[in-house]
C-alpha positions as a printed Julia matrix, in Angstrom:
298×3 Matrix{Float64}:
  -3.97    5.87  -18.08
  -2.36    2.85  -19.94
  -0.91   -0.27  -18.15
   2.74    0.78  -18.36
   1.83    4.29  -17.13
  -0.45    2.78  -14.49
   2.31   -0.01  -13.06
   5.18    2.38  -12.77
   3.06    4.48  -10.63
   2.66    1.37   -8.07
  -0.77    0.76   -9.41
  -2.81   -2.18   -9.82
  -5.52   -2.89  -12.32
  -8.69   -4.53  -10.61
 -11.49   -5.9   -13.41
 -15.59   -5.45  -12.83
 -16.68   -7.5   -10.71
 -19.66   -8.18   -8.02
 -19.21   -9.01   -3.91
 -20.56   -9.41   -0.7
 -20.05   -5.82    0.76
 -20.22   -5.45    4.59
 -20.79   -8.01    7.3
 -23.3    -9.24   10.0
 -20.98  -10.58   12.54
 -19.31   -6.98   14.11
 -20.43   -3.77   14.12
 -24.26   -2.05   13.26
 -22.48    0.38   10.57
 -21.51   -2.42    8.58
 -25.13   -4.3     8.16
 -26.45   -5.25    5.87
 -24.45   -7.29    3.58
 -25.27   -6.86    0.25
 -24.61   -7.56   -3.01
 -22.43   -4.67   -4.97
 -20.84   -4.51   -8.57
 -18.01   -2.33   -9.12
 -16.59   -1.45  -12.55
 -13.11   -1.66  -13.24
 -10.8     0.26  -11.82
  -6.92    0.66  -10.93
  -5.76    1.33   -7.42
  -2.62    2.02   -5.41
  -0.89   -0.86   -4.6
  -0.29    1.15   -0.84
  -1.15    4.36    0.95
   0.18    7.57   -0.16
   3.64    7.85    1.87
   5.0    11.21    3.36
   7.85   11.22    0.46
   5.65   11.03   -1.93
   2.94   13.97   -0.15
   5.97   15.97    0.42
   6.69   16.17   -3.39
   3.21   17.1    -3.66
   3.42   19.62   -1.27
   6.75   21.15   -2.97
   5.07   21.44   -6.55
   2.04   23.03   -5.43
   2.61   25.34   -2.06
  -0.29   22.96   -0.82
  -1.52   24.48    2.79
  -3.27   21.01    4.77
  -6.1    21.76    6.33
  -4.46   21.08    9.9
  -2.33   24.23    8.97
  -4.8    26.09    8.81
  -6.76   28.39   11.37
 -10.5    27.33   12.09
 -13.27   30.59   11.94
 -14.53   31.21   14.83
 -18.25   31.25   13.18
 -18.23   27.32   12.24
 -17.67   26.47   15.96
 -19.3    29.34   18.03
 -18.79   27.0    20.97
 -15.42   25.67   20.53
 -12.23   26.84   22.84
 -10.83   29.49   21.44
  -7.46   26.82   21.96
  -9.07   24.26   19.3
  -8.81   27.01   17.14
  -5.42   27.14   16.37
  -3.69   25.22   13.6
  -3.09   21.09   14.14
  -4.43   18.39   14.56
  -5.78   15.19   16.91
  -2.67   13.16   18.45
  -3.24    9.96   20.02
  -1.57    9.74   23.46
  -1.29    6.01   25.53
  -2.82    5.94   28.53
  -1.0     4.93   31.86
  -3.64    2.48   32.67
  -6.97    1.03   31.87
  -9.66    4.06   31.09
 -13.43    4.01   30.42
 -13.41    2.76   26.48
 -16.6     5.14   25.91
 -14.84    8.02   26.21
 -12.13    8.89   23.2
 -11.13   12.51   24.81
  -9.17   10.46   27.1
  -6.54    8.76   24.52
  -6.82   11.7    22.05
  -5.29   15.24   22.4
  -5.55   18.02   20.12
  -2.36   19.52   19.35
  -1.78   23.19   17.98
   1.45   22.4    15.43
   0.51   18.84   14.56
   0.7    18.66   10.98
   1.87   15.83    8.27
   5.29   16.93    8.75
   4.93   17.34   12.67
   2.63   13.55   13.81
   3.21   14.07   17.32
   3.41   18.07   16.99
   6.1    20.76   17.66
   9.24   18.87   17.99
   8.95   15.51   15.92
   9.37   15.44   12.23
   8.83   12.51    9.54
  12.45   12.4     8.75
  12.69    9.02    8.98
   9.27    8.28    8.25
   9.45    9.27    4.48
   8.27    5.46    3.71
   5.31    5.42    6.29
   1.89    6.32    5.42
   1.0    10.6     5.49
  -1.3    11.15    8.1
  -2.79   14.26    9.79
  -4.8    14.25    6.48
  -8.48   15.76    5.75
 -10.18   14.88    2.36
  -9.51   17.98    1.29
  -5.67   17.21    0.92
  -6.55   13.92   -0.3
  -8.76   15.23   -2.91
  -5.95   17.41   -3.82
  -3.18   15.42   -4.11
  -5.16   12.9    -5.89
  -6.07   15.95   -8.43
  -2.34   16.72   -9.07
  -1.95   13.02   -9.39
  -4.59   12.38  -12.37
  -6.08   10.58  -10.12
  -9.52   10.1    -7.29
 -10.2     8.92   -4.0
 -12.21    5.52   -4.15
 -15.42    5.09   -3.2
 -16.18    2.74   -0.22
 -17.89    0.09   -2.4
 -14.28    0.14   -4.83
 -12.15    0.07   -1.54
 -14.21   -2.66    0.17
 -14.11   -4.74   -3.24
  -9.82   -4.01   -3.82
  -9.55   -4.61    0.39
 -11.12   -8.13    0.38
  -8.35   -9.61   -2.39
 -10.95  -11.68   -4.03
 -11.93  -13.38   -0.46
 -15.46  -13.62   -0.24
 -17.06  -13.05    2.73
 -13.59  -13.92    4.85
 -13.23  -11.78    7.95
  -9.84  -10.23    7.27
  -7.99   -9.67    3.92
  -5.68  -12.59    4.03
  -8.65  -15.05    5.27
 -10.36  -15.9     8.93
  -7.5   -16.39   10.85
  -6.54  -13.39   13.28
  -2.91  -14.64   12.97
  -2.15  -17.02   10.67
   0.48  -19.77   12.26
   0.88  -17.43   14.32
   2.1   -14.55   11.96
   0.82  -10.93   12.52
  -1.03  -10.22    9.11
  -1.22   -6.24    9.18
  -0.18   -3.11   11.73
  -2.42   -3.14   14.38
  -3.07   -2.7    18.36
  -1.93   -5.62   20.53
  -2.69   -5.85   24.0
  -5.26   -3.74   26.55
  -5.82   -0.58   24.44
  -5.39    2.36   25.32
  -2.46    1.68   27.57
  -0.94   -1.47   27.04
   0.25   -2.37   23.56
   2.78   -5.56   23.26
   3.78   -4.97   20.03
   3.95   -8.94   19.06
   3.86   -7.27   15.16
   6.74   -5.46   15.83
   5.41   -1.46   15.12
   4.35    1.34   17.53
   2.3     3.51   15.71
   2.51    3.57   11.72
   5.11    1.2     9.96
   6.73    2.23    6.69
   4.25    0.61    3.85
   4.7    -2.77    2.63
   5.43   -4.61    5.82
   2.98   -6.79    6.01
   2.37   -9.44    3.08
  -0.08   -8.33    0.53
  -3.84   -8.94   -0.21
  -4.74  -11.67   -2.92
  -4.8    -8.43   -5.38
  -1.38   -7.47   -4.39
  -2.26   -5.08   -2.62
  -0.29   -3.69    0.83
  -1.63   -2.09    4.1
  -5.42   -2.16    2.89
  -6.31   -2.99    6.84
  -4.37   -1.91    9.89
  -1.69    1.16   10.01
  -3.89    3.74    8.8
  -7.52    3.93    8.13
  -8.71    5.64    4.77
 -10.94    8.29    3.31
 -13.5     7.34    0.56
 -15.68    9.86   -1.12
 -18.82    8.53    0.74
 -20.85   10.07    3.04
 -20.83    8.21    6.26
 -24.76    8.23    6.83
 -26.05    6.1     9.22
 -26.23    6.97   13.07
 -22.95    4.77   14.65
 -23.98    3.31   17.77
 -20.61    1.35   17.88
 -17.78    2.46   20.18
 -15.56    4.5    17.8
 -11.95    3.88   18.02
 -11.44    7.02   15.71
 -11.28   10.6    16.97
 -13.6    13.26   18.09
 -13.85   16.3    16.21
 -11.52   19.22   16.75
 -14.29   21.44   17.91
 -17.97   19.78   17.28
 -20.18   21.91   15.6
 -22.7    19.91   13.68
 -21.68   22.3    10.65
 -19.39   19.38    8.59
 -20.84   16.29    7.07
 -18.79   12.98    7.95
 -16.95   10.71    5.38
 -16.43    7.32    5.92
 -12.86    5.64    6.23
 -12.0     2.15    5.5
  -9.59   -0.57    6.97
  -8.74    0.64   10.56
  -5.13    1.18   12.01
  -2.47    0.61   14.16
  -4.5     1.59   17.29
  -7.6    -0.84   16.03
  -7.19   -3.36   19.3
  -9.52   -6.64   19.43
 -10.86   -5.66   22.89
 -11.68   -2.39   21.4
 -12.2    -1.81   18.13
 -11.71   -5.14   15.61
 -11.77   -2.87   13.22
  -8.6    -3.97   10.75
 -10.73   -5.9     8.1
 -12.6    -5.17    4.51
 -16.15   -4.44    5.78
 -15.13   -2.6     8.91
 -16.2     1.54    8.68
 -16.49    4.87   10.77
 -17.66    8.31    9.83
 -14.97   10.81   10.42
 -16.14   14.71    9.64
 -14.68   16.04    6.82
 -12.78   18.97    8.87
 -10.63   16.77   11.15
  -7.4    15.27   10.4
  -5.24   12.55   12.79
  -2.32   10.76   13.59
  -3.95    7.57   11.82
  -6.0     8.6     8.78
  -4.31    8.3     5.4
  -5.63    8.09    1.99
  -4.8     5.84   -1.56
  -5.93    7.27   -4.9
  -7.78    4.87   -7.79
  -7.72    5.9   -11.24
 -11.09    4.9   -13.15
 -10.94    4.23  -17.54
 -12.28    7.1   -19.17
């Protein structure tokens, strides 16, 4: 890809470089920090939006994987109810609920699908600009493939996410909120029941309204977290703000996902910032998992 191709597809070029990947100051999953070189590499400037995975979808006759029916034989255990095609909705809480348990803010919903978030009866009509979601790597994998493009690994997302900031909490610096200025989409108030919404979004926000990274570089924390091609291999004994399995069965190997979301909530889950990971398995898909593709020089 050449640098006129690359820019009018909302790319970015990033150079080689070395950084201090991960973080000692949060979460177990993200220690140690060490040092990590990355060749160079050019990466969307934002997440994939639902205009642009519709077009995707319209070329190829692509089938998600949250349209799809599970078999039976990869979760012998499962409710025969989990079976059915869709996908894990988040759904707010009346009041304050023990954080160690996710079942209670997430729902699996038969018909939730990219083009249904919340399931039968919602639509992305107007949310053409906002991050896809209800996304397994599968369909990331694929649209990247029709795109020319990859999924990043978490070493090339943690290096474009941190905007040439080394070693700064978030992607614009230390500061939470900046004079006061909400810096990315993200979860403000007592999760799971009480958001404020001082940053003006409930639930995903079309891309691009936040400022960008020092790479120019939009949403890489907060609004939706995303898939990497790595293996998420370390036993998480952090509180996970992301969501259970549709039906756990041991039988799918987890992926890690980068950058948090719009439900990441400082009492909860300070998740929004460059060294921050989870390990989501590879079958699931949810309302706040998205995806941006890299393209690497031959």
């Amino acid at each position: 890809m050449d640098t006129e191709e690359a820019l009018r597809q909302g790319m970015r070029w990033l150079p080689a470089g070395t950084f201090s990947m991960g973080d000692e100051r949060f979460y177990p999953e993200e220690r140690p920090v060490r040092e990590v070189t990355v060749a160079g590499f050019w990466i969307d400037e934002r997440p994939v939006t639902v205009a642009e995975f519709r077009r995707f979808v319209k070329e190829t006759g692509h089938v998600t994987v949250a349209e799809q029916p599970l078999d039976p034989s990869d979760y012998p255990d499962a409710d025969a109810a989990l079976l059915r095609p869709g996908s894990l909705v988040f759904r707010g809480t009346s009041g304050p609920v023990d954080l160690s348990d996710p079942t209670s803010w997430w729902e699996y919903v038969p018909g939730a699908n990219w083009r249904r978030p919340e399931g039968p009866g919602s639509d992305t009509y107007m949310r053409a600009s906002h991050p896809v979601v209800h996304v397994a790597p599968a369909d990331a994998e694929a649209y990247a493939s029709w795109a020319g493009k990859a999924l990043p690994t978490e070493a090339e997302w943690e290096y474009a996410a941190r905007g040439g900031l080394e070693r700064a909490v978030f992607a614009w610096g230390d500061e939470l909120a900046p004079g006061g200025r909400a810096m990315a989409n993200s979860w403000q108030g007592e999760f799971p029941w009480q958001n404020l919404m001082t940053d003006g979004w409930l639930g995903t926000s079309p891309v691009g309204s936040f400022p960008p990274n020092g790479y120019g570089l939009l949403d890489m924390t907060g609004n939706v977290w995303e898939w990497t091609t790595d293996a998420f291999d370390v036993i998480q004994t952090a509180r996970s703000c992301c969501a259970p399995t549709r039906a756990a069965s041991g039988r799918h190997p987890s992926r890690v996902v980068k950058g948090g979301s719009h439900l990441c909530a400082p009492n909860y889950c300070l998740r929004f910032r460059p060294a921050a990971r989870q390990g989501e398995t590879t079958d699931t898909s949810t309302a706040h998992i998205g995806f941006r593709c890299i393209v690497r020089p031959n």
